[in-house]
VOMI-354680 format. One record per residue: residue in three letters; x, y, z of N, C-alpha, C, CB in turn. Coordinates in steps of 0.2 Angstrom, whole numbers, padded with zeros to 4 digits, always signed. Glycine has a CB too. Layout:
REM VOMI-354680
AlaXYZXYZXYZXYZ;...
***
This chain:
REM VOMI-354680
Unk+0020-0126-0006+0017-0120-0004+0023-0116-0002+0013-0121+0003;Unk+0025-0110-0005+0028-0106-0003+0029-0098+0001+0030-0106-0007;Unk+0035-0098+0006+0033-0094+0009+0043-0089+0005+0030-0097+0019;Unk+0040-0082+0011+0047-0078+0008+0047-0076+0014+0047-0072+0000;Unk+0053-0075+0015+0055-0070+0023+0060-0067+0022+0056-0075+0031;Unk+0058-0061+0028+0065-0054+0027+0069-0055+0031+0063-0046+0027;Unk+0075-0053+0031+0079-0054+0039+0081-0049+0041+0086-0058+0041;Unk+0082-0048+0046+0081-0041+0051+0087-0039+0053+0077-0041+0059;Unk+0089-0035+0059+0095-0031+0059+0101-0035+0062+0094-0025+0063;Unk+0107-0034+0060+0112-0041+0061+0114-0045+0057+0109-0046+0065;Unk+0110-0044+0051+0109-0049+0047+0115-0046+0039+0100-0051+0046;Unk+0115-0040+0042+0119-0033+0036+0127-0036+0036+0120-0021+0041;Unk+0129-0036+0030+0137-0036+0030+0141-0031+0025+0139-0044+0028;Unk+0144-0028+0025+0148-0023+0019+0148-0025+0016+0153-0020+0018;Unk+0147-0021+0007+0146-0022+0002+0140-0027-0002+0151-0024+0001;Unk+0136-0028+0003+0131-0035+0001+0126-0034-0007+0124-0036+0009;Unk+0126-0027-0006+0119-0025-0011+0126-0023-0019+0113-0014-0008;Unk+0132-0024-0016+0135-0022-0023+0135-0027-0029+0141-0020-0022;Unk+0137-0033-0027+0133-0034-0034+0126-0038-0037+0138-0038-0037;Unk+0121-0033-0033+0114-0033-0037+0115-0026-0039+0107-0036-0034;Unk+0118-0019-0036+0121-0014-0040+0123-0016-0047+0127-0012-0036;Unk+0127-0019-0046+0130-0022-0053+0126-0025-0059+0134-0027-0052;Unk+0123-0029-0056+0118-0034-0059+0112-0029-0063+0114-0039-0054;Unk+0109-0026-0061+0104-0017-0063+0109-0014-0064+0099-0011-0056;Unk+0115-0012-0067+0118-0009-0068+0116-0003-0076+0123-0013-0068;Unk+0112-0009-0081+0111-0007-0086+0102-0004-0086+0113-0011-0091;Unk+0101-0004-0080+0093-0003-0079+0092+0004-0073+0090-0010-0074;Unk+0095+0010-0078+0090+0016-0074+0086+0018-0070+0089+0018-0075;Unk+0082+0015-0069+0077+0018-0065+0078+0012-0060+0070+0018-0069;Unk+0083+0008-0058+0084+0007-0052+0086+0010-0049+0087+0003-0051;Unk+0091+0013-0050+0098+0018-0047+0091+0025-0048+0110+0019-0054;Unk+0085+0027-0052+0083+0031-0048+0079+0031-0043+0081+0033-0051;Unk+0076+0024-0042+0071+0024-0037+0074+0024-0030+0065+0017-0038;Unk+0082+0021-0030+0086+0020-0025+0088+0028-0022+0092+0016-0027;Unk+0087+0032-0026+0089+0039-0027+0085+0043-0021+0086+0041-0035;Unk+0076+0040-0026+0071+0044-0022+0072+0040-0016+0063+0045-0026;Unk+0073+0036-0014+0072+0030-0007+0077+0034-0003+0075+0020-0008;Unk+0084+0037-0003+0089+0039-0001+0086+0044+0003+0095+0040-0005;Unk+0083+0049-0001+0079+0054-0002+0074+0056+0005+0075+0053-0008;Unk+0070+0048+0003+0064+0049+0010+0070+0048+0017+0056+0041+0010;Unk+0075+0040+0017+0077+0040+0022+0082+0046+0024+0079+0035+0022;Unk+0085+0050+0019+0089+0053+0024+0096+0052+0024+0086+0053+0029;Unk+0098+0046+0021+0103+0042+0021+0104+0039+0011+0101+0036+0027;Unk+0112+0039+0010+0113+0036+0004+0113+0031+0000+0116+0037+0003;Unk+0106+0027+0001+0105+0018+0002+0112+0015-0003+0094+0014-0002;Unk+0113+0017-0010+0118+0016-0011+0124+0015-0011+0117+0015-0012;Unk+0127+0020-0007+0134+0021-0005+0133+0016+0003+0136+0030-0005;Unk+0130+0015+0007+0128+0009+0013+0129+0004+0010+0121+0009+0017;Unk+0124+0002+0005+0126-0006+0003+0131-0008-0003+0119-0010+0000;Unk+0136-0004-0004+0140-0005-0007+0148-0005-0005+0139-0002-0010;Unk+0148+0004+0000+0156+0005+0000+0158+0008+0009+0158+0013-0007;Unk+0151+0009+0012+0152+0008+0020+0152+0002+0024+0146+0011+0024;Unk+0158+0004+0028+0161-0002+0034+0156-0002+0038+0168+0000+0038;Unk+0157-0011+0042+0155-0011+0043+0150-0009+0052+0156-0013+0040;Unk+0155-0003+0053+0152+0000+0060+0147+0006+0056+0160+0005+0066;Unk+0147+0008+0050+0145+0012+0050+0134+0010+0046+0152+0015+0045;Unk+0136+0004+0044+0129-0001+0042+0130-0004+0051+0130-0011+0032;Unk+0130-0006+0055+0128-0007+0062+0123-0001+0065+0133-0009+0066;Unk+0127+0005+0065+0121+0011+0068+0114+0009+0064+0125+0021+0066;Unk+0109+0008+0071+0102+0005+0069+0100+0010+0064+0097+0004+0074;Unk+0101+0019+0063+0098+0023+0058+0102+0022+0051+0098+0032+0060;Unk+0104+0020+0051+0106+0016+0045+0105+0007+0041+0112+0017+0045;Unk+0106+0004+0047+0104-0004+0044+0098-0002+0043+0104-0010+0049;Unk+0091-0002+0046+0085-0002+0045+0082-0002+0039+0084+0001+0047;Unk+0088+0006+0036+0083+0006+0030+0087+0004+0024+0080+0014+0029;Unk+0092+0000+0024+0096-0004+0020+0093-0012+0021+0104-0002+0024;Unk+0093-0014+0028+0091-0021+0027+0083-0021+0021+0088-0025+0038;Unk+0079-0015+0023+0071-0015+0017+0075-0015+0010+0064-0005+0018;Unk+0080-0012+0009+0082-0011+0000+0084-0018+0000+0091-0004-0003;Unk+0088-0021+0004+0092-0026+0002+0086-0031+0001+0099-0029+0007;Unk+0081-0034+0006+0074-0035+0007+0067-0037-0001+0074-0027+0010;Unk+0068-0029-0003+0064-0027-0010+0069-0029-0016+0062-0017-0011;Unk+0074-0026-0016+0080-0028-0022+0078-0036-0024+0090-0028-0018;Unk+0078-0041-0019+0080-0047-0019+0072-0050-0023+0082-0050-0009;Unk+0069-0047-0020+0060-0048-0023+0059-0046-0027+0054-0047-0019;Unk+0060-0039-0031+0060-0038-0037+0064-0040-0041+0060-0033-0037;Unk+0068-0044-0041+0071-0045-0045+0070-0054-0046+0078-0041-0045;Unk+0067-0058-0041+0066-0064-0045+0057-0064-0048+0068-0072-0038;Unk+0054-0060-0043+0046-0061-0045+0045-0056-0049+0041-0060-0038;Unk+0049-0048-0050+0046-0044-0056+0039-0042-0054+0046-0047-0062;Unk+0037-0043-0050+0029-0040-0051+0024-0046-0049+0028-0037-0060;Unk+0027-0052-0052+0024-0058-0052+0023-0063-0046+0026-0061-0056;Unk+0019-0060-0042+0020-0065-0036+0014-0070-0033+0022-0060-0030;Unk+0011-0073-0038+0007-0077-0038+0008-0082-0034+0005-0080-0043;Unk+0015-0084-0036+0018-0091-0033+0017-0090-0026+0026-0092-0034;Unk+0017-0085-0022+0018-0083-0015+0014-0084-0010+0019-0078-0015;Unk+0014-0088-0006+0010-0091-0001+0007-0087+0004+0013-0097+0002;Unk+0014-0085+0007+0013-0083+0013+0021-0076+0013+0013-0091+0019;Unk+0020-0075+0019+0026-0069+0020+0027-0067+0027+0023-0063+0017;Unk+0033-0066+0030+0035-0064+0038+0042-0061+0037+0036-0071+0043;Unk+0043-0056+0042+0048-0054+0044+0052-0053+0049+0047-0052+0043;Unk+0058-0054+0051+0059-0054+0059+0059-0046+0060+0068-0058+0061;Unk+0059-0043+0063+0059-0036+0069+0057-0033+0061+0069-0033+0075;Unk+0063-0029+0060+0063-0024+0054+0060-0027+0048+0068-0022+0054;Unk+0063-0032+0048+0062-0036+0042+0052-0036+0042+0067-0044+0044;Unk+0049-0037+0047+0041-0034+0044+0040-0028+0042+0035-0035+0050;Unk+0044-0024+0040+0042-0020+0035+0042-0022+0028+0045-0013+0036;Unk+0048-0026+0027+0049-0028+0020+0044-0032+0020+0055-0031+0017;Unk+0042-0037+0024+0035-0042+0023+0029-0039+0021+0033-0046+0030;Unk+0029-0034+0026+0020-0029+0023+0022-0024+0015+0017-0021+0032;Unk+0029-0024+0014+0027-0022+0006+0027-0028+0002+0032-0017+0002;Unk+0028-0033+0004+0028-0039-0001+0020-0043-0001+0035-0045+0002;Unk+0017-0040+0005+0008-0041+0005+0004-0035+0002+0005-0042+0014;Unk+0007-0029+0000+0005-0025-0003+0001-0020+0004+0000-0028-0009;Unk+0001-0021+0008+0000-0018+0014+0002-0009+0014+0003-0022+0020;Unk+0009-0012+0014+0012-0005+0012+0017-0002+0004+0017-0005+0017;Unk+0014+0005+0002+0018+0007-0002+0025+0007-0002+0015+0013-0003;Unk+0029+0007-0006+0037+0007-0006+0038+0013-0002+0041+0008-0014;Unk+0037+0019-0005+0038+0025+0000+0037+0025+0005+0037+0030+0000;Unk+0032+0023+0008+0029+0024+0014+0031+0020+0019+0023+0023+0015;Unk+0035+0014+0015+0038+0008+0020+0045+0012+0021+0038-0001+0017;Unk+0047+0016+0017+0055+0017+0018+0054+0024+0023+0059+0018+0009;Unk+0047+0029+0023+0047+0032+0028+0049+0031+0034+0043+0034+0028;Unk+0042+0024+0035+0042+0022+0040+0047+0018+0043+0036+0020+0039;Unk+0051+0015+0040+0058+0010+0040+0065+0015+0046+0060+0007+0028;Unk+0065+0022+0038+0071+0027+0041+0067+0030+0049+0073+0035+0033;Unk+0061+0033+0051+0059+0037+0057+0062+0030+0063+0050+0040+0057;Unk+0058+0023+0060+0057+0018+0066+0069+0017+0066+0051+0008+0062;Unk+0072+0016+0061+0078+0018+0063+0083+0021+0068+0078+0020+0060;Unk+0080+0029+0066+0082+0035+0068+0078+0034+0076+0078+0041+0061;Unk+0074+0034+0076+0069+0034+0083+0072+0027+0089+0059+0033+0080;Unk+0074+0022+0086+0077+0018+0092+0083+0018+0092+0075+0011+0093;Unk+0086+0021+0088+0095+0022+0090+0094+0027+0097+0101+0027+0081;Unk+0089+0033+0094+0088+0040+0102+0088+0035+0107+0079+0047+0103;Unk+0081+0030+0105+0081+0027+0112+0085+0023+0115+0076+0023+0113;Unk+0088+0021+0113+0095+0016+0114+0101+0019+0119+0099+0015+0106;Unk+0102+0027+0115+0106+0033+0117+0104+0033+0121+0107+0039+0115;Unk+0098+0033+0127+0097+0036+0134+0098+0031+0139+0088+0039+0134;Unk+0100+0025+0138+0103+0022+0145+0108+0017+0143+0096+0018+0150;Unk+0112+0015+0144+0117+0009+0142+0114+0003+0144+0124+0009+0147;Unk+0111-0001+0138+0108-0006+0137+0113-0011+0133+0102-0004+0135;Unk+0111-0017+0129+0113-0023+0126+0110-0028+0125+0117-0025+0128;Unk+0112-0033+0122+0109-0039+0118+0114-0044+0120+0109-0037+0110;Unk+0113-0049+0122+0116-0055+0121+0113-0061+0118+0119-0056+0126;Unk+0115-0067+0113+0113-0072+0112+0111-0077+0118+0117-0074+0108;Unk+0108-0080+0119+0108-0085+0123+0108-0094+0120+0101-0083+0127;Unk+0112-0099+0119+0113-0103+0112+0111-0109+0117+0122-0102+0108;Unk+0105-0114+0114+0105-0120+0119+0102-0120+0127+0113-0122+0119;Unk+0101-0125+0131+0096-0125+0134+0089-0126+0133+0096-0120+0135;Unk+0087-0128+0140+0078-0128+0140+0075-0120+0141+0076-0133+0148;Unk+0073-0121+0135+0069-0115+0133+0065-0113+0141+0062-0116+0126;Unk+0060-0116+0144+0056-0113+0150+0062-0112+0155+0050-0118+0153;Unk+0069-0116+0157+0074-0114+0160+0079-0109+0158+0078-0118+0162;Unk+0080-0106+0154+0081-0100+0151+0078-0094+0154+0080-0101+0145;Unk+0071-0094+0149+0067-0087+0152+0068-0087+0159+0058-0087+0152;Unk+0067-0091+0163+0065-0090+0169+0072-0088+0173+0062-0097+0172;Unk+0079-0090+0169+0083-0087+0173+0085-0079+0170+0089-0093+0173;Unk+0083-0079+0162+0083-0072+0164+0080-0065+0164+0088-0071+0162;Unk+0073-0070+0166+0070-0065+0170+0070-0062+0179+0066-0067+0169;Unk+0074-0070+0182+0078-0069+0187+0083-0063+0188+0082-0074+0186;Unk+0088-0064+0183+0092-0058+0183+0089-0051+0179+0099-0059+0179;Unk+0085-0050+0178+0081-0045+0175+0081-0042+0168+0082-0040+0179;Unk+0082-0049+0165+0084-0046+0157+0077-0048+0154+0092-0050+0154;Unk+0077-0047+0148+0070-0049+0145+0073-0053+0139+0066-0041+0142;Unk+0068-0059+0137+0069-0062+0131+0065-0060+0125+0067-0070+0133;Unk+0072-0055+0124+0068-0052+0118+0067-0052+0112+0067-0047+0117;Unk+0070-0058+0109+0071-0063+0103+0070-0069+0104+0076-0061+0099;Unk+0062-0072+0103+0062-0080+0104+0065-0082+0097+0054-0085+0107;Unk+0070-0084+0095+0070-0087+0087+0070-0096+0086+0079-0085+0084;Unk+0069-0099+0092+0068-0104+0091+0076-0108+0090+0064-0103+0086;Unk+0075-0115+0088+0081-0119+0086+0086-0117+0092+0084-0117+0077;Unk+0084-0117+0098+0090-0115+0105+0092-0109+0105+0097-0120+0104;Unk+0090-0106+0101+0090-0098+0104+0085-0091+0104+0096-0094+0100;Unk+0088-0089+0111+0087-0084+0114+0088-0076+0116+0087-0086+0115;Unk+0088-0073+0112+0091-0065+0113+0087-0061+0119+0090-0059+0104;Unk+0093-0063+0123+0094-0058+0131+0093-0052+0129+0102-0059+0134;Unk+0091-0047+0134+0092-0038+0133+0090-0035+0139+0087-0036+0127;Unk+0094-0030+0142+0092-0027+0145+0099-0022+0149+0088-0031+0148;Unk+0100-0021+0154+0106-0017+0158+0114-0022+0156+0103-0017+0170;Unk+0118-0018+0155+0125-0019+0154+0127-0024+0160+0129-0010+0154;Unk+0126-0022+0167+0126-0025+0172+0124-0033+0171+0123-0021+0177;Unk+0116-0034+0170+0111-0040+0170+0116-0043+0165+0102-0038+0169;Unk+0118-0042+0158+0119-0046+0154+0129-0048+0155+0117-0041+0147;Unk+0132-0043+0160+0139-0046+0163+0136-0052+0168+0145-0040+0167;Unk+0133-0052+0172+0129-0057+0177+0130-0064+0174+0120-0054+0178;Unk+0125-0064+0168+0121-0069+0163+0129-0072+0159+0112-0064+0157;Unk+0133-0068+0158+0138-0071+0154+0141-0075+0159+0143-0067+0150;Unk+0144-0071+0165+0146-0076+0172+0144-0081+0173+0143-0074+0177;Unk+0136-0080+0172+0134-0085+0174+0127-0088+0171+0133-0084+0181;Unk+0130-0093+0165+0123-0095+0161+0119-0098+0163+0123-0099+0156;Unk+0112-0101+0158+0108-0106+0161+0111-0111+0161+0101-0107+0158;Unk+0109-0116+0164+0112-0123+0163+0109-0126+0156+0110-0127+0168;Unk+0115-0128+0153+0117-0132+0147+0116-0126+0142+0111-0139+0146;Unk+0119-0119+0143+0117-0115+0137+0126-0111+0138+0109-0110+0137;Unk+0126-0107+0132+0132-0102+0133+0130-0095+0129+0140-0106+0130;Unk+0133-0091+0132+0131-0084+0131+0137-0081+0126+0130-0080+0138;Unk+0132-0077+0120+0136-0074+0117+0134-0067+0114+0138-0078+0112;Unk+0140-0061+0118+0139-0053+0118+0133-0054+0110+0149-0046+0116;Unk+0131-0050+0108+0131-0046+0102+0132-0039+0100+0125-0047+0099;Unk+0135-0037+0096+0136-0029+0096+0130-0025+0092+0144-0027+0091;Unk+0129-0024+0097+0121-0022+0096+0120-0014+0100+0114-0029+0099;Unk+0116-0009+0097+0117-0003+0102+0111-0001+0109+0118+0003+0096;Unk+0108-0006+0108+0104-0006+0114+0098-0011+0117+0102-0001+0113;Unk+0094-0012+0118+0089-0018+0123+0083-0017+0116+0087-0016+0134;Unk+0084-0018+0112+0078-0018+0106+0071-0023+0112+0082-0023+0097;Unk+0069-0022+0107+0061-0025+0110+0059-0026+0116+0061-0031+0108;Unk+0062-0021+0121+0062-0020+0127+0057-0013+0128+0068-0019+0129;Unk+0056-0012+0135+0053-0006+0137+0057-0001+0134+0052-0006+0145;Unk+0064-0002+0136+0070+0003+0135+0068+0007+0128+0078-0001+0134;Unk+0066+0003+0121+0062+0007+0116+0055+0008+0117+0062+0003+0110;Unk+0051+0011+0122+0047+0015+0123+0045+0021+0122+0046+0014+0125;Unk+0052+0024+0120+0050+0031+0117+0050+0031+0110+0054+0034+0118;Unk+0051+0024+0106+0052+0025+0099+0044+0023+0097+0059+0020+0095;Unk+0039+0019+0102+0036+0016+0100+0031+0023+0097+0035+0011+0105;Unk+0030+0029+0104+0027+0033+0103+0027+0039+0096+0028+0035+0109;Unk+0032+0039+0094+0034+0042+0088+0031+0038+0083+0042+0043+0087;Unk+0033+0031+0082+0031+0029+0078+0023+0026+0075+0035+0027+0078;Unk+0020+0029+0082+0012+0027+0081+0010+0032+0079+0009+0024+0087;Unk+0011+0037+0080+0011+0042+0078+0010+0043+0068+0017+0045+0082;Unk+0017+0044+0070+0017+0040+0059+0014+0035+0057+0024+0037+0056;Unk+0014+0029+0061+0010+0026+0057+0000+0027+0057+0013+0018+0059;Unk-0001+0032+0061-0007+0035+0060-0010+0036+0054-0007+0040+0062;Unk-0005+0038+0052-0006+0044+0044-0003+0042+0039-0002+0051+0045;Unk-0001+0035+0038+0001+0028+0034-0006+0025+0031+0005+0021+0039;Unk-0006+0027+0027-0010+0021+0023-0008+0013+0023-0010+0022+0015;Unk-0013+0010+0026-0012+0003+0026-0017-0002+0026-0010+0002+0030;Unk-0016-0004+0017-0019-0009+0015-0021-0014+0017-0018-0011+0011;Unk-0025-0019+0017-0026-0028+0019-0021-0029+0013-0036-0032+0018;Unk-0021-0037+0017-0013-0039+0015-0017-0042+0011-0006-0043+0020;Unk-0014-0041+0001-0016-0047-0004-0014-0053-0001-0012-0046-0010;Unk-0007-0057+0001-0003-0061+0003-0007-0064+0009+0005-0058+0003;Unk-0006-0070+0013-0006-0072+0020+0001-0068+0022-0007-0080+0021;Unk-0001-0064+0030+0005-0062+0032+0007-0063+0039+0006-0055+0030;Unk+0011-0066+0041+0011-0067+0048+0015-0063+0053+0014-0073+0048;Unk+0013-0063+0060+0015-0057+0065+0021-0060+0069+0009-0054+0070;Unk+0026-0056+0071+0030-0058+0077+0029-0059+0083+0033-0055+0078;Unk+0023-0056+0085+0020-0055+0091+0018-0060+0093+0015-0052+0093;Unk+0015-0065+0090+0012-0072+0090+0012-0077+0088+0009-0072+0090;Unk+0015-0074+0080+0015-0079+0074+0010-0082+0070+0018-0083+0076;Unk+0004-0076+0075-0001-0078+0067-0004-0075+0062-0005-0080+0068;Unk-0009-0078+0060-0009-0074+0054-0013-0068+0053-0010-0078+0049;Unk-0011-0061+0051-0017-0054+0051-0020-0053+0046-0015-0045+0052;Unk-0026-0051+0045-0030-0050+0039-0031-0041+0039-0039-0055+0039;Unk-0029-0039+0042-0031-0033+0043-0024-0029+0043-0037-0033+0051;Unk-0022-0025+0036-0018-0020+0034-0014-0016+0044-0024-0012+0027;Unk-0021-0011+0045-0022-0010+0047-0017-0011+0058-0027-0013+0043;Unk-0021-0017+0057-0021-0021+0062-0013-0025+0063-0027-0026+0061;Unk-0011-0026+0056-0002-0028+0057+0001-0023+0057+0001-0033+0052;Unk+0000-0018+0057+0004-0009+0056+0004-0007+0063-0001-0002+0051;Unk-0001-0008+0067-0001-0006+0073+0004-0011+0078-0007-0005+0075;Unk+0002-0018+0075+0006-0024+0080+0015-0024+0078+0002-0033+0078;Unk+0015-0021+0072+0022-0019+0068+0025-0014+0074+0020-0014+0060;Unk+0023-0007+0074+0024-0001+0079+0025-0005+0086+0017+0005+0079;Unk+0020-0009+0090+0019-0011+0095+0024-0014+0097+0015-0014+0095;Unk+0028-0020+0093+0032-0024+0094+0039-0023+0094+0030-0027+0090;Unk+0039-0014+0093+0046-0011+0093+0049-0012+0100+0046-0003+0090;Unk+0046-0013+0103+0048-0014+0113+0043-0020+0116+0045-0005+0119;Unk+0042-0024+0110+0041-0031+0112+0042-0036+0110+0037-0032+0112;Unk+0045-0043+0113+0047-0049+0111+0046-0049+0101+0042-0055+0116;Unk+0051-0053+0098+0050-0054+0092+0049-0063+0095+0055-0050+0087;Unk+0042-0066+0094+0043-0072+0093+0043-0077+0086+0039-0073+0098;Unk+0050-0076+0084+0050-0079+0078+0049-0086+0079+0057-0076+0075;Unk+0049-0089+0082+0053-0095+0083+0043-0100+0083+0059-0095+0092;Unk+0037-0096+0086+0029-0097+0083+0029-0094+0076+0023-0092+0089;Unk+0032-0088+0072+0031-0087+0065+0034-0095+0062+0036-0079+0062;Unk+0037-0098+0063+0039-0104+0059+0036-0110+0060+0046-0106+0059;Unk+0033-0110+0067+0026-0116+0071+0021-0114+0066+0021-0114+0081;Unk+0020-0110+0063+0016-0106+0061+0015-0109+0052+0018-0099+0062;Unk+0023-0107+0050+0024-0109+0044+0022-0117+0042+0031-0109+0043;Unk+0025-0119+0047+0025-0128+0045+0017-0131+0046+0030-0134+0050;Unk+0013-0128+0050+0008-0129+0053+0002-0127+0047+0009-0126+0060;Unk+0005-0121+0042+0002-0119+0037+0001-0124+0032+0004-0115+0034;Unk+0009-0128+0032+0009-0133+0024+0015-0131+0019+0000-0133+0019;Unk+0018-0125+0024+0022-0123+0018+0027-0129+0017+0026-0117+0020;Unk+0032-0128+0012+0035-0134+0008+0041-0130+0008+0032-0138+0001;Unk+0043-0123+0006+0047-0120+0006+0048-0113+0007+0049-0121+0003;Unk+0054-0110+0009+0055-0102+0011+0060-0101+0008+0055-0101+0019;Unk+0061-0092+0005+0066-0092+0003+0066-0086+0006+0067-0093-0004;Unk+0073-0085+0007+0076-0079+0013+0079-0074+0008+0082-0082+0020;Unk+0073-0065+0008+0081-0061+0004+0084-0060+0007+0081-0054+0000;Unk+0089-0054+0003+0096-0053+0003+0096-0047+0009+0100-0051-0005;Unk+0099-0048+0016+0103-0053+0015+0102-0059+0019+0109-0052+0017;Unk+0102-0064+0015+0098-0070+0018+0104-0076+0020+0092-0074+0012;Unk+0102-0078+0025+0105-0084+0028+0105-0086+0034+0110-0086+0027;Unk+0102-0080+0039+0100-0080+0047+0093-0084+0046+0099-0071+0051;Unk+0089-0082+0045+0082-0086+0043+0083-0090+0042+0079-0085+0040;Unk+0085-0093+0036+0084-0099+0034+0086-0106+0039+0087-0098+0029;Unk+0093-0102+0042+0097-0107+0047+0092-0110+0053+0105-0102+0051;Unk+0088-0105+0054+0084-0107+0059+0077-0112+0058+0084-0101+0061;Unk+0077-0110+0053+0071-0114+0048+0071-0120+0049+0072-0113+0040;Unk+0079-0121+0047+0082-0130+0043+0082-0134+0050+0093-0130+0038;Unk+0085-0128+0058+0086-0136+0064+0078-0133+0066+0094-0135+0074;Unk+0073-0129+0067+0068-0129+0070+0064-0136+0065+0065-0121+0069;Unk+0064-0134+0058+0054-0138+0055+0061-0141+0048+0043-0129+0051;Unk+0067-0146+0049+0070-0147+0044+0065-0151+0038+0075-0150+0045;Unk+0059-0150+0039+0055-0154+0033+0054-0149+0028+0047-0156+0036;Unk+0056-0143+0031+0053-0136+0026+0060-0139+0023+0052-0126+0030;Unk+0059-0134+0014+0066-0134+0011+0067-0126+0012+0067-0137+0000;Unk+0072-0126+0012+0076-0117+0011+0080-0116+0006+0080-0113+0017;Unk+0079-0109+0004+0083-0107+0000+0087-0098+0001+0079-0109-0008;Unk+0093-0097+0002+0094-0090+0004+0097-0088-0004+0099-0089+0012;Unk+0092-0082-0005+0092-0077-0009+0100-0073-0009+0087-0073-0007;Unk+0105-0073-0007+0111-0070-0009+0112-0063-0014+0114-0074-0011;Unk+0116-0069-0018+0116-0063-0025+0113-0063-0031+0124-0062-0028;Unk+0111-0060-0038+0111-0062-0043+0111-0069-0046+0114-0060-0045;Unk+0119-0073-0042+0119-0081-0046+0115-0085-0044+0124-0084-0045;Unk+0110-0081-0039+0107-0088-0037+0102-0085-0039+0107-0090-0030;Unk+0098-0082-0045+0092-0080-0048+0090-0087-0052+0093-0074-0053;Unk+0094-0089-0056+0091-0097-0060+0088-0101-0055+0096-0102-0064;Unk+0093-0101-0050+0090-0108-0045+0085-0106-0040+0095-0113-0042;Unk+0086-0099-0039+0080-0099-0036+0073-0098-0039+0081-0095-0033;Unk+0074-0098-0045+0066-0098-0051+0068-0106-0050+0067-0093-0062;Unk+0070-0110-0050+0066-0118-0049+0064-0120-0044+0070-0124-0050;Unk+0066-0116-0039+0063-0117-0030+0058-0114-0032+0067-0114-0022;Unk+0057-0107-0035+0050-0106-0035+0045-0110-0038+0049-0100-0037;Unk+0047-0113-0044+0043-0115-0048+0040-0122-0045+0046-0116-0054;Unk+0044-0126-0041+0043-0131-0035+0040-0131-0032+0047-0132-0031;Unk+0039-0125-0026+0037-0124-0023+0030-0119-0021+0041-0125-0022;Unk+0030-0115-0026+0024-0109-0028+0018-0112-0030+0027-0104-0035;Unk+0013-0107-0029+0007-0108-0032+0001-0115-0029+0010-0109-0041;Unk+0004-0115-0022+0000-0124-0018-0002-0122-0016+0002-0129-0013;
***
């Protein structure tokens, strides 16, 4: 049984999309559909995943709508069209937008609309108070939250496998480095604000807004939510828990209780893949993984699919 997952913001490194650039090189209508995509976001998707540094792919109105290309790129070009084999489907934070175009939920354009505003709209929110992100690595998960809810931070990435993404005031997160949970250690992330916090409550409103006026299909695919980690049948109903979740916990760490608990056998992470998967292998090492990269790993990732597709 196979599943496919998208990774979210953090996960960007310079130059990543350049050589599947390369790889479409002799295929036009790649470099135009990237064209028109650039177009809706507002931004030059391929000059980001090719020849911008990397402060410049960290500002969130730009990862966002780069992590969805690098995302699609990676699925278009092992499945083509063909995605029988495909069990299931998830995404961390941003990364569920690539997941709901891989369930057919959402149209390409409409996800890349919706991908660049959701961008654009929590970098503003970010801008209005000095906020942050820190890892939290190891520890007893219920002694964790509790300590930093203590200091007033929010756990707003459960990912599972011992970590925890802290978020909230600049202050609360110097506090929490001072002073960790017991048996864990703390590590900044350069990140530009308290994602999945209240603090993004102004993006959430914008973006419910748009996604009003989104068409949104029932998912062909099984697709699973962050909120909870289970599974939506309703287009619909994972569009709004999508929007919702922008200033709420991502609990990744139930999307993969979820996975194994389904029967999956394997997950392959796009590009840029290898956050996921890492977490995959110490959470449920029963699952196999395979991260999607570049091109060279097209053959062998057509035998993982063939392995594991179609259960």
């Amino acid at each position: 049984m196979l599943a496919i997952v998208a990774p979210g913001q953090g996960s960007q490194t310079p130059g990543f999309l350049t050589p599947w650039f390369e790889h479409f090189a002799d295929v036009p209508q790649i470099s135009q559909m990237v064209a028109h995509w650039s177009d809706i976001c507002g931004v030059d998707l391929q000059r980001l995943g090719t020849s911008a540094d990397a402060d410049e792919i960290r500002d969130t109105a730009n990862a966002q709508p780069l992590l969805l290309l690098g995302a699609m790129t990676g699925a278009g070009a092992l499945f083509a069209g063909n995605d029988e084999a495909i069990s299931v489907v998830a995404g961390h934070s941003v990364g569920e937008i690539a997941a709901a175009t891989f369930a057919k939920i959402l149209e390409a354009d409409a996800a890349f609309a919706l991908v660049s505003a959701r961008g654009r709209e929590m970098a503003k929110a970010a801008a209005i108070t000095k906020t942050g992100m820190s890892a939290v690595l190891g520890g007893d998960r219920d002694v964790v939250v509790a300590h930093l809810i203590n200091l007033g931070l929010t756990p707003a990435n459960e990912n599972g496998a011992g970590q925890i993404v802290a978020a909230g005031s600049l202050e609360a997160l110097a506090a929490l480095s001072e002073n960790p949970p017991e048996g864990a250690r703390v590590r900044p992330l350069q990140v530009a604000g308290a994602f999945h916090t209240d603090a993004m409550a102004p993006a959430v409103s914008v973006l419910a807004d748009l996604a009003s006026k989104t068409t949104a299909n029932d998912p062909a695919i099984s697709i699973l939510s962050n909120k909870e980690g289970a599974q939506v049948s309703s287009g619909r109903e994972f569009l709004n828990r999508m929007v919702g979740q922008i200033a709420g916990p991502v609990r990744w760490d139930l999307c993969m209780d979820t996975l194994a608990s389904m029967g999956v056998t394997g997950v392959i992470e796009m590009p840029p893949a290898g956050t996921l998967v890492g977490l995959i292998k110490r959470a449920h090492p029963e699952i196999e993984t395979f991260a999607l990269k570049t091109p060279e790993d097209l053959p062998a990732a057509r035998e993982f699919v063939a392995k594991h597709g179609g259960k």
